[in-house]
Every structure is written in C-alpha cells, then in structure tokens.
N, C-alpha and C positions, 0 to 999 in steps of 0.2 A: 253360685260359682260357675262360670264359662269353661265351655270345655278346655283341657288343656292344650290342645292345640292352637288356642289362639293366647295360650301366653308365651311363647314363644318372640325372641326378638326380632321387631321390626324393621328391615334396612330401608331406609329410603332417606330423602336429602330436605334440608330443612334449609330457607333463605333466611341471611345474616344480614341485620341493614342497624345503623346506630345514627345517634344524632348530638353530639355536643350541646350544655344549655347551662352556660352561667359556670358551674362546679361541679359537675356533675357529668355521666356520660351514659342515657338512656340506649340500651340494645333492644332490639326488636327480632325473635326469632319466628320467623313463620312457615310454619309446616304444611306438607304437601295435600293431608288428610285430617280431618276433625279430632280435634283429640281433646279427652278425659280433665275438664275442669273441674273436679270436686278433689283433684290432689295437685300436686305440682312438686318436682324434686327439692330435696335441702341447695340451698343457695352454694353449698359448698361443691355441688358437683359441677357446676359451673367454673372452669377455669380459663380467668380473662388476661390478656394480655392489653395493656394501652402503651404504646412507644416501643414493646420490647420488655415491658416491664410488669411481673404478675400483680393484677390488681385484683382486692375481693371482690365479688359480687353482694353487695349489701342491701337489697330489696330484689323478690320478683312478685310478677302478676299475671295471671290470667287478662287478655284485653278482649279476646274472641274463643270460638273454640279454634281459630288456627295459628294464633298470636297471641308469645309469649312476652311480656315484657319485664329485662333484667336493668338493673340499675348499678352504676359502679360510680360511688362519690367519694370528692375530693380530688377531681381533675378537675387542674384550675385552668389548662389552657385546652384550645380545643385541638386534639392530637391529628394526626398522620394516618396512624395505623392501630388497629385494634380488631382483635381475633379473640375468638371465644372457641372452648373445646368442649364435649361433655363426658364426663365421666358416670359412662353408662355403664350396660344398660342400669333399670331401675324401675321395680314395679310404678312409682308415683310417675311416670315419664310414658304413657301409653296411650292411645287410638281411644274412641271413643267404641269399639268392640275387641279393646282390652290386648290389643298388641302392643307390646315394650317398645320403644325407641333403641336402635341400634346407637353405639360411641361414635362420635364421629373422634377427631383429631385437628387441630389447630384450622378458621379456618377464617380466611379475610373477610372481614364486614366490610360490605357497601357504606360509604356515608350520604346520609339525606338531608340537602341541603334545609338551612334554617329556615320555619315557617318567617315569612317579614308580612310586616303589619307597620302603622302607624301609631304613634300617638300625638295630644296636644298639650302643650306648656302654658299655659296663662296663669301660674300662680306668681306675685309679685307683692311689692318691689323688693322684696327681700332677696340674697343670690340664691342660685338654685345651685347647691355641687352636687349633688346624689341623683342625676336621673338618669333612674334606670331603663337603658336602649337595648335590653336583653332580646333577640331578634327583631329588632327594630329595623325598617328601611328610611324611613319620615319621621322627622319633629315636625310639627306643626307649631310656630309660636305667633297666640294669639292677645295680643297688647291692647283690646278694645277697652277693658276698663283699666288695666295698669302698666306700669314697663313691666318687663321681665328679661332679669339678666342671670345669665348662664354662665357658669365658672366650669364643671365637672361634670361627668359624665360616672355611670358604671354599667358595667356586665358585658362591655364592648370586646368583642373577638379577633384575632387575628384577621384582615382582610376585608372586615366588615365596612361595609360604604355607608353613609346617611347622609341624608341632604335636608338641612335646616330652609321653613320656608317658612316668613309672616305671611299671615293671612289676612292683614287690613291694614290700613293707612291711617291708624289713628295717629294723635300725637305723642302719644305714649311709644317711649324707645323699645324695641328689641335690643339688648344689650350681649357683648359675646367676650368673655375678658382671659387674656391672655395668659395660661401660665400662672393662674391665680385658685384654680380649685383646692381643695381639702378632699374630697373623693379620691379616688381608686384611681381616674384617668383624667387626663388634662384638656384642657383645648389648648392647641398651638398653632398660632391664627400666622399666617405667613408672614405678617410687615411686624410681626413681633410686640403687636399692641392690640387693646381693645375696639373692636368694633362695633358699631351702632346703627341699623338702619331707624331712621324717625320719620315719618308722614310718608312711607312709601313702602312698597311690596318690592319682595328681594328676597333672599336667601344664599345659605352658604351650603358646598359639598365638605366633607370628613370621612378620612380614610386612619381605620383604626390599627393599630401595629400590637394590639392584647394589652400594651399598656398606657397609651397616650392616645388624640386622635390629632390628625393633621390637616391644616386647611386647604384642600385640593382647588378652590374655586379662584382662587386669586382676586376677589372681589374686587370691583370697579369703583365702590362707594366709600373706600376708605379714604 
C-alpha cells in the first residue's frame, strides 16, 4: 500500500486529439505524466459528446503508459466537433506512483487528420462496386493482365480527395462507369457517361461529399 499521501487527487491537463475512420470515432487521450496501465476506469466515466450529441464510449485501451485510447461507434459521418469529459476522480484513473487523475469538464478534441496511403486495383473484368478508399489518397489501377472497371466506391468521407491513376499502357481498358454502382457511393463522371482510358496512362481526380464521389478532372480523353 503507498503511503497515503500519494492517493490523493491529481490535477494536471491531459491532451484530447480524435480521428474519424469509416464508423467509428477513435479518441486519443494523452497525459502529462506516465500512468498506471494495469487498471483503466469503466468506459462509463467517460462522457462524450459527437455534434452536440451524448455518445457511449464503447471500448478503451491502454496504447502507452501516456495514451489512452477510447472508442465511440456508430458515427457514420466524420463530425465537426467532439469533446470528452471525465467523470472522476477514480482510483483505476492514476500516475504510475499512484496519484488519482483530477475531473476534468467538457473539453474540445483536436482532430488528426486521416493517415492517406495508397492502394492498387487490378482485379477484373468483372465490376468492382465495393472498394474500400477508407483513408485512401491513390487508386492505383493496374490493367496489365485484364480491364478493370469501377462502378463504386465505399468508406469515402466528407472532403475526401483521390486521384485515380493507370499504371501501364496495356490494351486492356481501365473502365470508370457512371452512376452505375450497388455500393454505398457512386462515381459521377462529369459528361455523365462511362469513361475508359485503353493503351495509355491517365487518370482521373474525385472529390467525395460522404455520400457520392465527383469527377473533379474534367478529363480530356473522353
């Protein structure tokens, strides 16, 4: 048992940072001084806010001794605003020489923009409506051994930019069709029709509204 003076509550300030991803809304709490991973408070003391509106907190975790990560799902768009409070103090909530965490009160989370990464398309000729651009900046669509044609999209965010680009000159089409997906999100190619580059390198820009994406490039090859 540590003496009593160090269970005593601890005031100091802990940074709030969160990040949007798909359906979900991952918080990130990091504290000033190392602290006590063999406990971690009930998810219930956590009370979050997404738009205004109280959301559970439904998973946390240890990620370091100075980083806590909370999770709140079933945001399906990526929000504005989002604050988190705790409802302290709380023996499971302390230093790693056993000082309690003081309550803080409502308090605005930073957002950290999306990790972007790349992926590549070459499955074909069959359409493709489901690919998933979940932090994605690049498609890659590589046609060396077949076409591959793209109807839909999903996991695509408010604001979210991508820029489709073939990667070889075969004869095999890069296909892009308008307005025709089964997925979650559409392509909607400016001149309102399918486009195709075949035996040449090109690519198109897509700017996403959360629910469709839109052809920003006004391509030259239609």
């Amino acid at each position: 048992m540590p003496p009593r003076n160090f269970l005593r509550p601890y005031a100091a300030l802990a940074a709030i940072e969160h990040m949007f991803d798909v359906n979900h809304v991952d918080i990130y709490l990091i504290f000033k001084f190392p602290m006590d991973q063999t406990v971690k408070p009930a998810d219930a003391k956590w009370i979050c806010e997404v738009e205004e509106v109280t959301e559970d907190v439904t998973a946390s975790s240890w990620q370091d001794e100075f980083t806590l990560l909370l999770t709140v799902a079933g945001i399906a768009t990526r929000p504005t605003k989002v604050t988190i409070e705790y409802d302290g103090p709380d023996s499971t909530l302390r230093t790693t020489w056993f000082k309690q965490w003081e309550p803080w009160g409502a308090i605005l989370s930073d957002e950290i923009q999306p990790v972007i990464s790349s992926i590549t398309i070459s499955t074909g000729p069959a359409i493709q409506n489901n690919i998933n651009v979940s932090n994605v900046s690049i498609v890659f669509i590589d046609c060396s051994a077949n076409s591959v044609l793209i109807a839909g999209l999903t996991g695509g965010i408010d604001g979210q930019v991508i820029s489709m680009a073939r990667t070889c000159a075969s004869a095999n089409g890069a296909v892009l069709l308008h307005a025709q997906g089964t997925s979650d999100q559409d392509l909607l190619l400016h001149a309102g029709m399918g486009e195709q580059l075949v035996g040449e390198y090109g690519g198109w820009v897509f700017a996403c509204n959360g629910t469709d994406w839109y052809d920003c490039s006004h391509s030259k090859h239609v």
